[in-house]
Legacy VTK file of the C-alpha trace (Angstrom):
# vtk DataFile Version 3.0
C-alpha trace
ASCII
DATASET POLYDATA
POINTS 203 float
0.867 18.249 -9.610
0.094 16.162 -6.555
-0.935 17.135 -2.789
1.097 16.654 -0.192
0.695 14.671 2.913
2.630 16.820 5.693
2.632 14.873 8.802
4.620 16.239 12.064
4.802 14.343 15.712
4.657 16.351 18.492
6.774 15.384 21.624
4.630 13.241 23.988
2.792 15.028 26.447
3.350 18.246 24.920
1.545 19.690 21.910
3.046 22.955 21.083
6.839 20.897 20.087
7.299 18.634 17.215
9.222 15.420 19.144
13.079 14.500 17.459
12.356 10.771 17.550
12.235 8.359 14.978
8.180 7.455 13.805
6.682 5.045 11.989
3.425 6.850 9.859
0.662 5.090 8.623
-2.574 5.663 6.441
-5.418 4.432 6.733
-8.592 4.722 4.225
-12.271 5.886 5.768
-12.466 1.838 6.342
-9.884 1.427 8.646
-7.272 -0.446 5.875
-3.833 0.614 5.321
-4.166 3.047 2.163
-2.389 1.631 -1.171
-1.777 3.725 -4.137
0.713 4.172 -7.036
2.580 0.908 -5.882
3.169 2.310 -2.356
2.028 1.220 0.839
1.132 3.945 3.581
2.028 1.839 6.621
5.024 1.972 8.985
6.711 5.054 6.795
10.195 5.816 8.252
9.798 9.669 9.827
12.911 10.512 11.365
13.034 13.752 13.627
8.671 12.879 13.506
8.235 13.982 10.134
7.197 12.622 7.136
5.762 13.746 3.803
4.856 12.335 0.945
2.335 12.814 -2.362
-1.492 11.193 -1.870
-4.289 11.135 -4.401
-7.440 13.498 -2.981
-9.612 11.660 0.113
-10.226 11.246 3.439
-7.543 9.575 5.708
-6.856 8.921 8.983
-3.430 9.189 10.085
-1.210 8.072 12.903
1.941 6.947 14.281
4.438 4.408 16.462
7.564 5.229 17.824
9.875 3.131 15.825
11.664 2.914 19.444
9.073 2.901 22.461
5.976 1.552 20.048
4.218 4.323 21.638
0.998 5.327 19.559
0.241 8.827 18.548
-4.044 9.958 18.053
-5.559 9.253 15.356
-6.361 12.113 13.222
-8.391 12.899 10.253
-6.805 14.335 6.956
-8.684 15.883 3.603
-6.770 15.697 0.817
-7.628 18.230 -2.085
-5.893 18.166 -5.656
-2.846 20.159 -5.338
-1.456 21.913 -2.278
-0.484 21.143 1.147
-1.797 18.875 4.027
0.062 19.676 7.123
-0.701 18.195 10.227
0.605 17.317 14.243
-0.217 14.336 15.695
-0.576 14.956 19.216
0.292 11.987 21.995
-1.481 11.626 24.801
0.493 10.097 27.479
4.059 11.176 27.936
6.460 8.132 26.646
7.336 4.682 28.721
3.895 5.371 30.841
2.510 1.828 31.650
-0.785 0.435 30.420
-3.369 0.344 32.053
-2.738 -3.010 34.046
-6.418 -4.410 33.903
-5.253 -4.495 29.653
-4.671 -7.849 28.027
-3.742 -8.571 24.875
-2.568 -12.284 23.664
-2.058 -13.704 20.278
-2.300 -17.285 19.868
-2.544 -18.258 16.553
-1.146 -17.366 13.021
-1.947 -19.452 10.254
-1.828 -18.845 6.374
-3.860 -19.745 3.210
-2.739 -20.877 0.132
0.462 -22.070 -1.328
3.854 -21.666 -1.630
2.752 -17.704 -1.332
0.358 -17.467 0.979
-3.419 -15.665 -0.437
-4.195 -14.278 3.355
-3.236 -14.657 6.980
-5.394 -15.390 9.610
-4.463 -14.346 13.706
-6.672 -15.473 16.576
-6.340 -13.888 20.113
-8.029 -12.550 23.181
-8.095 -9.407 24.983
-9.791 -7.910 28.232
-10.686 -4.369 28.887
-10.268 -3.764 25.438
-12.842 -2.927 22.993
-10.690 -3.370 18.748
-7.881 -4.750 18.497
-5.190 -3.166 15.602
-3.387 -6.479 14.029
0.065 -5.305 11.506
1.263 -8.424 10.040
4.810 -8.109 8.732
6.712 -11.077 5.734
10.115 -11.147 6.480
10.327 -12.700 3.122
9.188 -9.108 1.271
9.547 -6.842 4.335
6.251 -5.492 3.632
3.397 -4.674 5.880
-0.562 -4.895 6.361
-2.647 -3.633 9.045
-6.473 -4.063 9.987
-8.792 -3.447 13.333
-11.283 -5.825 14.281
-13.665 -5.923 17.339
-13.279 -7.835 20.565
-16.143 -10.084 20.994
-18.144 -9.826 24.311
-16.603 -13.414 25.485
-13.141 -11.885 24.765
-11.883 -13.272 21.349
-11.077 -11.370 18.335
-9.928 -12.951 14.349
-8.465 -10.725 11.803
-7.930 -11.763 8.386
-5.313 -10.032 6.244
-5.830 -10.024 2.633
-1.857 -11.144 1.907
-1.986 -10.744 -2.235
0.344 -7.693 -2.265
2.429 -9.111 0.851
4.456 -11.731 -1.054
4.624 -13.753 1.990
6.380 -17.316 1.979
4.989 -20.557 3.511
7.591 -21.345 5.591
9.322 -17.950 5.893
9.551 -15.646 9.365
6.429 -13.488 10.042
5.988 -10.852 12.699
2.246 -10.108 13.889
1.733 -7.337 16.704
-1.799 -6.942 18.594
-2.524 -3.507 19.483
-5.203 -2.019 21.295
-6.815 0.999 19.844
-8.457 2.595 23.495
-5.206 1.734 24.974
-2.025 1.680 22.789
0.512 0.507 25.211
-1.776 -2.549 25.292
-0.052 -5.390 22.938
1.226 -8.423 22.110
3.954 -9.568 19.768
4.493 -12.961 18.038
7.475 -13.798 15.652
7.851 -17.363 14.112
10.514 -18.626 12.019
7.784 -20.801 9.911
4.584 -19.252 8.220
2.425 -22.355 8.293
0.048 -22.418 5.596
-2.828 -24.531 5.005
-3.613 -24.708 0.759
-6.861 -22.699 -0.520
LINES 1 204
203 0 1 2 3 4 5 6 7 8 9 10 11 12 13 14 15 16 17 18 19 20 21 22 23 24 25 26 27 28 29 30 31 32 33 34 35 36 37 38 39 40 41 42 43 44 45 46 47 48 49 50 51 52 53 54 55 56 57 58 59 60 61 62 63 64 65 66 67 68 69 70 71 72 73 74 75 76 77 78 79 80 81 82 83 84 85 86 87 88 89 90 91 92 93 94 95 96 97 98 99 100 101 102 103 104 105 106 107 108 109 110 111 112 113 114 115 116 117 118 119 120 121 122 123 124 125 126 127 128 129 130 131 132 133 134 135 136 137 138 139 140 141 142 143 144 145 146 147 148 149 150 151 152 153 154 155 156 157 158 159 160 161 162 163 164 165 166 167 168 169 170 171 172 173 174 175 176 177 178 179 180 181 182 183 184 185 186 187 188 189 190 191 192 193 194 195 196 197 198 199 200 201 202
């Protein structure tokens, strides 16, 4: 018998009522990297009405979510997993929904590139930011529909790279990919790129 992850989203700027929005929940390991286990990947996991549950091997997590709508970002909060039983948990937002970022927050992304061929091995984005500290990068393959996530740090001259390790992605040279730039000390902070090409340099 497996644990259960029980994860509720409570309606922004109020913690005491579970929101009726559809979230996107996502898993992270003690590393910061999108949890994997038993063939499933615990990133952007459809909770509609803010709730989603699922089973998960004993650990550590951090947990968190997007509005599938308003890509509003929950807090990040810790989970310990046992054997059997249940996890339940709220994630609490902090600013009530469609509040601005602060404006002095930049985010751009200006290049995606790929490794290896015809399926590319990993995916490199470059960018900058200002007034912002780590930078959340989710890279999505149209051509598999699946996801991968990782945070990096903002150097001190403003630039940031994030590689994602692409082997479980299945993404196409050549095929649409989405990439969005989040900040992590201020959510609302982004920047989105979609191209219809995945370039891809070989290995």
């Amino acid at each position: 018998m497996a644990a259960v992850l029980d994860v509720w989203i409570a309606r922004p700027g109020d913690a005491c009522l579970v929101d009726d929005d559809e979230w996107l929940v996502s898993v992270d390991d003690p590393h910061g990297v999108i949890f994997q286990w038993g063939g499933t990947t615990y990133a952007d996991l459809p909770a509609p009405h803010a709730h989603w549950a699922g089973t998960i091997p004993p650990g550590c997590y951090v947990v968190y979510a997007v509005n599938a709508r308003t890509g509003v970002t929950t807090d990040h909060a810790i989970a310990t997993v046992g054997c059997t039983g249940d996890v339940c948990m709220r994630l609490f937002v902090a600013r009530k929904d469609g509040e601005a970022p602060p404006p002095d927050c930049k985010i751009k992304i200006k290049e995606v590139s790929g490794a290896g061929q015809p399926v590319a091995n990993s995916i490199q984005v470059t960018g900058t930011a200002s007034n912002c500290h780590n930078v959340r990068v989710t890279v999505t393959c149209a051509s598999s529909g699946l996801t991968q996530s990782v945070t990096v740090a903002v150097s001190p001259g403003g630039n940031w790279t994030a590689t994602i390790n692409a082997a479980n992605l299945r993404c196409i040279c050549g095929k649409p990919v989405t990439v969005i730039a989040q900040c992590i000390e201020h959510r609302d902070c982004r920047d989105e790129f979609r191209s219809q090409k995945l370039h891809c340099l070989p290995d």
